[in-house]
Short mmCIF file of the C-alpha atoms (twelve columns), coordinates in Angstrom:
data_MODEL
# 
_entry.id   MODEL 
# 
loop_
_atom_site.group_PDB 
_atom_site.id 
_atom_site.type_symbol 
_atom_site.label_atom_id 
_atom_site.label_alt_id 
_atom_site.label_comp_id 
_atom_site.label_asym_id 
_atom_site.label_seq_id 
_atom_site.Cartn_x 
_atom_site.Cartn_y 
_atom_site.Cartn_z 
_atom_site.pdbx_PDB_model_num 
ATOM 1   C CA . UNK A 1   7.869   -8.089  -6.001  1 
ATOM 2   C CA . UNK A 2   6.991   -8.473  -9.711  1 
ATOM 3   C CA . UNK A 3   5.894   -12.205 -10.232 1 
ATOM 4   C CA . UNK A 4   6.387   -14.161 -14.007 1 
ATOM 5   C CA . UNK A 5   4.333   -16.509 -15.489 1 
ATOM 6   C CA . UNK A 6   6.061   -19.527 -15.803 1 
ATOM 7   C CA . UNK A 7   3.718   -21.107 -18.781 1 
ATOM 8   C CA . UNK A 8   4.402   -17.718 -20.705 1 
ATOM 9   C CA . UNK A 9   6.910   -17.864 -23.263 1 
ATOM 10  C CA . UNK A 10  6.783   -14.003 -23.591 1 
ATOM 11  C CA . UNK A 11  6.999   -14.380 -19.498 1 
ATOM 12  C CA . UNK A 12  10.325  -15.946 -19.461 1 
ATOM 13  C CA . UNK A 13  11.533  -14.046 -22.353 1 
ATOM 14  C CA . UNK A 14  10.873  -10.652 -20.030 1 
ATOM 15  C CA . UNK A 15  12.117  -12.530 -16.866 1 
ATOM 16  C CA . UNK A 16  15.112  -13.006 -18.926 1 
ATOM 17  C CA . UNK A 17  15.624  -10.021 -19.963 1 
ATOM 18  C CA . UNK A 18  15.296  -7.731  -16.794 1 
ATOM 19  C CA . UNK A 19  17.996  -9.975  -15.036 1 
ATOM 20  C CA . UNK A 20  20.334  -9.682  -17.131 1 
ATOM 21  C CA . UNK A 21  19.699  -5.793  -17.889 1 
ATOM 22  C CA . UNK A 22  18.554  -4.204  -14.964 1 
ATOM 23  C CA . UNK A 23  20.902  -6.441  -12.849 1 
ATOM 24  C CA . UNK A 24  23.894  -4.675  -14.120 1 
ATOM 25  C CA . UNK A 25  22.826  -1.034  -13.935 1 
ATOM 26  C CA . UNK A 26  23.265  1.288   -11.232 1 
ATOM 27  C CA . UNK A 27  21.505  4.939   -11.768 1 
ATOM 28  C CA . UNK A 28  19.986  6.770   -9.180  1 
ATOM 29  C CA . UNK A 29  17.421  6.859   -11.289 1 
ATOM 30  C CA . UNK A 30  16.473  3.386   -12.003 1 
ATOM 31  C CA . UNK A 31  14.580  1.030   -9.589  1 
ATOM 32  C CA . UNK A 32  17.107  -1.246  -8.337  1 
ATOM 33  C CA . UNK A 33  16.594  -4.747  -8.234  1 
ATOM 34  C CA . UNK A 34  17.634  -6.782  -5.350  1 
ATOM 35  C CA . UNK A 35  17.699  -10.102 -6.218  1 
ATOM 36  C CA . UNK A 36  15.644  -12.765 -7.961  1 
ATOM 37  C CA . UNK A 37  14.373  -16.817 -8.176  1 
ATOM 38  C CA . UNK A 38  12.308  -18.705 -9.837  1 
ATOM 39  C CA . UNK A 39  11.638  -22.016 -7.750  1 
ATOM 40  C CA . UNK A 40  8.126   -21.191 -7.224  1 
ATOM 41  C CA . UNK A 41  7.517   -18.842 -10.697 1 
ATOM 42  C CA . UNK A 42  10.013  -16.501 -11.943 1 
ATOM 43  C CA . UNK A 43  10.057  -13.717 -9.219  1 
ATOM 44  C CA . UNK A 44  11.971  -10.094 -8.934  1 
ATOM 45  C CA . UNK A 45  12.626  -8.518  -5.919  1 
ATOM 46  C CA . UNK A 46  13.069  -4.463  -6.326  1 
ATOM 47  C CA . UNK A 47  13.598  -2.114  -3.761  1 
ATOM 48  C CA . UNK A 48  10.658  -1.052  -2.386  1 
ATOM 49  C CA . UNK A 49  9.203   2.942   -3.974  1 
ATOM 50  C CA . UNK A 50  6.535   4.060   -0.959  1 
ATOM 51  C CA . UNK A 51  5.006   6.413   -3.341  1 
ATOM 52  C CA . UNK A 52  4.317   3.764   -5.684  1 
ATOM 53  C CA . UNK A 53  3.824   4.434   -9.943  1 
ATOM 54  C CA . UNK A 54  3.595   8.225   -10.952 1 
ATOM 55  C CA . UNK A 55  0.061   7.105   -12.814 1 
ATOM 56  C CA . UNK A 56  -1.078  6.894   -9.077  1 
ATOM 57  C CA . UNK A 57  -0.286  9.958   -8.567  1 
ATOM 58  C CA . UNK A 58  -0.894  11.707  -11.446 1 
ATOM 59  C CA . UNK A 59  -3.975  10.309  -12.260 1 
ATOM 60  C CA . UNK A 60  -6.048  8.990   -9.006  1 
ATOM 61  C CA . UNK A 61  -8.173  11.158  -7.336  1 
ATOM 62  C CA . UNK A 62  -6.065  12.399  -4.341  1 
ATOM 63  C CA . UNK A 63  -7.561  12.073  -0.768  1 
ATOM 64  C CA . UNK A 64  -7.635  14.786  1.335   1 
ATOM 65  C CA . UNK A 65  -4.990  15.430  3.357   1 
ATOM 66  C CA . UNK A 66  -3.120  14.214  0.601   1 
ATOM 67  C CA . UNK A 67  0.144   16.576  -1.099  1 
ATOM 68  C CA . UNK A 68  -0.835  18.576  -4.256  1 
ATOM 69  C CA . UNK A 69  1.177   17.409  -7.239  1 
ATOM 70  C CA . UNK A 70  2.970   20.845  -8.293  1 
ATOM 71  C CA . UNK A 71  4.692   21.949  -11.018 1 
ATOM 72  C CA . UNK A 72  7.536   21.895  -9.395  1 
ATOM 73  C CA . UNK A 73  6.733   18.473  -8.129  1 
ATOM 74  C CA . UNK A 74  6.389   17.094  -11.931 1 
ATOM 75  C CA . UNK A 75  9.072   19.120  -13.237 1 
ATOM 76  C CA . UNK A 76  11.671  17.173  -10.819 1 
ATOM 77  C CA . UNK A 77  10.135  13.802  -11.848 1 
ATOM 78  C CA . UNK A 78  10.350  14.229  -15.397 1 
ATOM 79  C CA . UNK A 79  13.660  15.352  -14.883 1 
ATOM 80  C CA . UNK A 80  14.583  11.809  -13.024 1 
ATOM 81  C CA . UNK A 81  13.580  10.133  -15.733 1 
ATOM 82  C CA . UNK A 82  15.146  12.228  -18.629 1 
ATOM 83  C CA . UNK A 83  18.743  11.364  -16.525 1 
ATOM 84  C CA . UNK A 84  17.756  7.648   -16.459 1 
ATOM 85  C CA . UNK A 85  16.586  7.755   -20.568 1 
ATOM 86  C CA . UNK A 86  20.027  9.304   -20.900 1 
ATOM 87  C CA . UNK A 87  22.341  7.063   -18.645 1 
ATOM 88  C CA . UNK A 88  20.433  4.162   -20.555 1 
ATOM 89  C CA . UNK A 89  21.383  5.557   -24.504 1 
ATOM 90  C CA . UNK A 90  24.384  7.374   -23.671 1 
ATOM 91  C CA . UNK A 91  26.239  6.653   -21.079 1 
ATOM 92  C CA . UNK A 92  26.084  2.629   -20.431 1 
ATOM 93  C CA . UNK A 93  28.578  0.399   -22.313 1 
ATOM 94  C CA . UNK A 94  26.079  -0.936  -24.674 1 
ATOM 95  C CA . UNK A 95  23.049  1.284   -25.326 1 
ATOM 96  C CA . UNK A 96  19.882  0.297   -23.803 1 
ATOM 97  C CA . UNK A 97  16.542  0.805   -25.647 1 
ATOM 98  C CA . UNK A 98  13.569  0.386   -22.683 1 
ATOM 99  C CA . UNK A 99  10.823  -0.093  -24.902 1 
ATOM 100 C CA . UNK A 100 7.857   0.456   -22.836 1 
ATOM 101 C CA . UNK A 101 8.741   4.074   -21.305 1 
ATOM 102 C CA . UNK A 102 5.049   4.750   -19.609 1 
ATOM 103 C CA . UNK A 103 3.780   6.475   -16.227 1 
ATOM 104 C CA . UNK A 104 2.737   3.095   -14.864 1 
ATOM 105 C CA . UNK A 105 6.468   1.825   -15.406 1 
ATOM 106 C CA . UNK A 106 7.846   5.267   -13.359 1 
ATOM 107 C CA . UNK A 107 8.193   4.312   -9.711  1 
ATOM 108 C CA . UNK A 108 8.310   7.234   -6.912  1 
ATOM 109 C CA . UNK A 109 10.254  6.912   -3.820  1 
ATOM 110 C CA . UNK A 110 9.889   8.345   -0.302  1 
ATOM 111 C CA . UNK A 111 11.573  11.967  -1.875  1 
ATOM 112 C CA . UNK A 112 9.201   11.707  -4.729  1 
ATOM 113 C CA . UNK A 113 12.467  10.647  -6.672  1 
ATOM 114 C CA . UNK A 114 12.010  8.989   -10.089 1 
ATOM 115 C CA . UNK A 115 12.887  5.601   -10.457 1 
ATOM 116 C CA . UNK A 116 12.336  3.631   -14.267 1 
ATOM 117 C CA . UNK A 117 11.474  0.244   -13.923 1 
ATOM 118 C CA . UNK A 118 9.865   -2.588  -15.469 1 
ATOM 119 C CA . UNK A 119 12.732  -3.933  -18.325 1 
ATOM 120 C CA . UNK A 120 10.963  -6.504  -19.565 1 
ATOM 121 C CA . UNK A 121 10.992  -5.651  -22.973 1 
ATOM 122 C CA . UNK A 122 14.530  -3.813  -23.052 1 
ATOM 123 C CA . UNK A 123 17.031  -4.152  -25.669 1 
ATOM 124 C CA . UNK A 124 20.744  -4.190  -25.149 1 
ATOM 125 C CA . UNK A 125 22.721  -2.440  -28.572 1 
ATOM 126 C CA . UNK A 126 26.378  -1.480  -29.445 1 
ATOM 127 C CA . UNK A 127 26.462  2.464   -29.488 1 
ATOM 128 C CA . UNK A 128 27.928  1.783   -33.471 1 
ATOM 129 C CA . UNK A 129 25.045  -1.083  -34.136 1 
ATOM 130 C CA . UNK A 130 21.693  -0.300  -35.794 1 
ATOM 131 C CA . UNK A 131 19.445  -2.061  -34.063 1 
ATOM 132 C CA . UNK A 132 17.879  -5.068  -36.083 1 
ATOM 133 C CA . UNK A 133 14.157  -5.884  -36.774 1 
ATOM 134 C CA . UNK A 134 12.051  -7.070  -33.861 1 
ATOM 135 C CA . UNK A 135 8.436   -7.914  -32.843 1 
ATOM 136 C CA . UNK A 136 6.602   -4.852  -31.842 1 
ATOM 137 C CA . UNK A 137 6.144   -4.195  -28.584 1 
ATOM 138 C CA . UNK A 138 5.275   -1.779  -26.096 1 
ATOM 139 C CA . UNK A 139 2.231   0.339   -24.846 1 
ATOM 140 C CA . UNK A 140 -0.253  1.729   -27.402 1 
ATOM 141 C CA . UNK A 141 -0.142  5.410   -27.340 1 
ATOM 142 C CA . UNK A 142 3.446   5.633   -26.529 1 
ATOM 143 C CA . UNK A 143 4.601   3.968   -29.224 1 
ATOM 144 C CA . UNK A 144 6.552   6.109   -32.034 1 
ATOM 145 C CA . UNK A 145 4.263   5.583   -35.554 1 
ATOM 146 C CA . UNK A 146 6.912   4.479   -36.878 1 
ATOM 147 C CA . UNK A 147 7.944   1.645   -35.114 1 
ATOM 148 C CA . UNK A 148 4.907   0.102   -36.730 1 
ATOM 149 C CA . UNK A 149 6.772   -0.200  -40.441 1 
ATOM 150 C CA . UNK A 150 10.183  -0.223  -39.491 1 
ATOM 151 C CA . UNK A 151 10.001  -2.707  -36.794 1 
ATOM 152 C CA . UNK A 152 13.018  -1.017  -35.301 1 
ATOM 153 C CA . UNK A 153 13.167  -0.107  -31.742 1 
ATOM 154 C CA . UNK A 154 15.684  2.887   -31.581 1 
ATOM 155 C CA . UNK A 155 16.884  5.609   -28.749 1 
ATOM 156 C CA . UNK A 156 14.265  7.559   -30.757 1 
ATOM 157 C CA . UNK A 157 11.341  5.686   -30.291 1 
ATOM 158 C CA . UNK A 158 12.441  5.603   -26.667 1 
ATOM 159 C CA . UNK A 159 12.196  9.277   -26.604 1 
ATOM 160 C CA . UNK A 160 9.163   9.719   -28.360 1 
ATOM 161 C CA . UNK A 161 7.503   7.727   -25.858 1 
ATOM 162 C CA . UNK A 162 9.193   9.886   -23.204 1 
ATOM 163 C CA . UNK A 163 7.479   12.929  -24.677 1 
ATOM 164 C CA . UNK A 164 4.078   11.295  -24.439 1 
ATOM 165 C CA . UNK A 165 4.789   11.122  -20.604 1 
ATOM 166 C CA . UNK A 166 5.835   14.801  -20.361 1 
ATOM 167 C CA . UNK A 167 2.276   15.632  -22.333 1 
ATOM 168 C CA . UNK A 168 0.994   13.162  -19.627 1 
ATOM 169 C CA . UNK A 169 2.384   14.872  -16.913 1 
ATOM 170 C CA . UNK A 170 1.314   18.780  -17.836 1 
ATOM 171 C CA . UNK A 171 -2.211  17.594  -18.750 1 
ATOM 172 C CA . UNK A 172 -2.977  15.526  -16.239 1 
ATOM 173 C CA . UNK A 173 -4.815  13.142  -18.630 1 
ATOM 174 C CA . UNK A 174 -3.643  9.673   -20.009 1 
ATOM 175 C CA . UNK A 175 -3.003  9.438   -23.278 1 
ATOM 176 C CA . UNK A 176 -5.772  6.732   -23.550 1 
ATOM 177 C CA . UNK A 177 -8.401  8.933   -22.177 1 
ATOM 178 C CA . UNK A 178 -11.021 9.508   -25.207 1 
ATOM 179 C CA . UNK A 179 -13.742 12.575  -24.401 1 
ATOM 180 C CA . UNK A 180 -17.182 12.171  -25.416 1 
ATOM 181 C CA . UNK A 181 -17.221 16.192  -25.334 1 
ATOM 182 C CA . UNK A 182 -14.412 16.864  -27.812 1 
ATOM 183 C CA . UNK A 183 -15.254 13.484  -29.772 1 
ATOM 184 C CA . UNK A 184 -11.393 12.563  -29.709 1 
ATOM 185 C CA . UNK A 185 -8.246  11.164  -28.510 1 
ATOM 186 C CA . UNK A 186 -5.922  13.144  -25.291 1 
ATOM 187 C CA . UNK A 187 -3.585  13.592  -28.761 1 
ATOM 188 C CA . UNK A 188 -5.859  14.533  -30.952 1 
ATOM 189 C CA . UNK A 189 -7.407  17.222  -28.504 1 
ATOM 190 C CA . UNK A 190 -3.590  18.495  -28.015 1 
ATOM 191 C CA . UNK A 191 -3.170  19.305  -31.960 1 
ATOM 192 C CA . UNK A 192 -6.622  20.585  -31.698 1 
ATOM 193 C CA . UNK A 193 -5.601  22.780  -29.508 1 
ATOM 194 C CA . UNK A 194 -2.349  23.634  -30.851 1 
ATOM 195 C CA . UNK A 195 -3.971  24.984  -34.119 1 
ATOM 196 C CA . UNK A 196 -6.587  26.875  -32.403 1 
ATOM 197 C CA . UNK A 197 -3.765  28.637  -30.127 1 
ATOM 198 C CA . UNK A 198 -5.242  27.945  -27.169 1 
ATOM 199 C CA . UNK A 199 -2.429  25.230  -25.934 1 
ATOM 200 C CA . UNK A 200 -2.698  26.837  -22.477 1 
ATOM 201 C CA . UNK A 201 -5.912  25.182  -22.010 1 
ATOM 202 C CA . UNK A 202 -4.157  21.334  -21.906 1 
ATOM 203 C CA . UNK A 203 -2.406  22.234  -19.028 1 
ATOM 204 C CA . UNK A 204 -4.027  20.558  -15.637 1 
ATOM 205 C CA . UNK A 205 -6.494  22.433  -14.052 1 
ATOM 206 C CA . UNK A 206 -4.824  21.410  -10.511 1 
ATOM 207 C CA . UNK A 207 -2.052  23.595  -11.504 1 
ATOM 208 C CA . UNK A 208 -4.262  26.639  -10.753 1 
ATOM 209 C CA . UNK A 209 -1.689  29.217  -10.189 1 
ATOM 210 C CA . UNK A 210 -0.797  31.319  -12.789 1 
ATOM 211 C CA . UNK A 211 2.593   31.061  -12.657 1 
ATOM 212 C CA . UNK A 212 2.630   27.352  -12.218 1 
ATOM 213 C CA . UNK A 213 1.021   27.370  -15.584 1 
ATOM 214 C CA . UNK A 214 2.970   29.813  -17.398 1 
ATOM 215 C CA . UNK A 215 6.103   27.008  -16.183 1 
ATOM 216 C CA . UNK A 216 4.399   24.202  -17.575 1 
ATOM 217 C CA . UNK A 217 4.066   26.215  -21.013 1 
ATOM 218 C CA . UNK A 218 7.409   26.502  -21.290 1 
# 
């Protein structure tokens, strides 16, 4: 259950906004939402995901007992959400721009399926429409440099934020993480490492295997 703020014009704005989006899309690959009311705050009701957010999972210290996250793992979840980015820009009657495309707004279900949720800030466009100005919005780090100047929210910015989460996903580190060691950003340390050849090095240490870490290269 995701609960609005009543007093928050922003709120109602987002409460808005994911009824009347979400409400009519149907992906496999999208958390679906089950019904709605706002008599006691604005309230959604989505299905339940028993594996909760993939930043849980990605990022939390695992118990033991606990499944190890392979690559093959990651590679199916990125794939989940690459179909839902798609069905959302491509294949829905009027192209949906998400917006705020993060691992906390990726939702896990008892398969370890990916689910995209959270379309509060989602934009509804005609596939032949360029999209207008807007406020910016979104998550810093994921957001396309761009966006910044142009104040355009596009199917590009959508999947520049999607690539964050893949670089997310092989590292094992959020983009917001800053190390005291390298004295910069989980970006900055990527394009370090990038120049210096040594890419290999980004990929999580969890992924141990050799051959798990030659996939994640490619």
């Amino acid at each position: 259950v995701k609960k609005i703020s009543k007093e928050s014009k922003q709120g109602v704005k987002e409460f808005v906004s994911e009824v009347t989006t979400i409400g009519q899309l149907r992906h496999r690959n999208l958390v679906p939402l089950l019904g709605w009311c706002q008599d006691r705050g604005f309230m959604l009701v989505y299905e339940l995901m028993p594996n909760g957010s993939l930043d849980k999972i990605l990022f939390e210290k695992p118990k033991e007992g606990d499944q190890i996250f392979s690559w093959p793992m990651r590679l199916h979840v990125l794939k989940g959400v690459a179909a839902a980015v798609n069905y959302l820009h491509e294949e829905c009657e009027q192209k949906i721009v998400h917006r705020d495309i993060k691992t906390s707004n990726v939702m896990l279900d008892a398969g370890l399926n990916a689910r995209l949720g959270d379309f509060g800030l989602a934009r509804p466009y005609g596939h032949d429409v360029a999209p207008g100005t807007t406020n910016v919005a979104g998550t810093w780090g994921y957001m396309a440099p761009e966006s910044f100047y142009t104040r355009k929210a596009t199917d590009k910015t959508d999947v520049f934020s999607f690539g964050v989460l893949v670089l997310e996903v092989v590292a094992g580190k959020r983009v917001s993480d800053y190390s005291e060691k390298e004295e910069c950003t989980l970006m900055e340390w990527l394009w370090k490492l990038h120049k210096d050849q040594r890419l290999i090095e980004a990929v999580d240490a969890s992924l141990s295997i050799e051959s798990e870490e030659d996939k994640a290269m490619v």
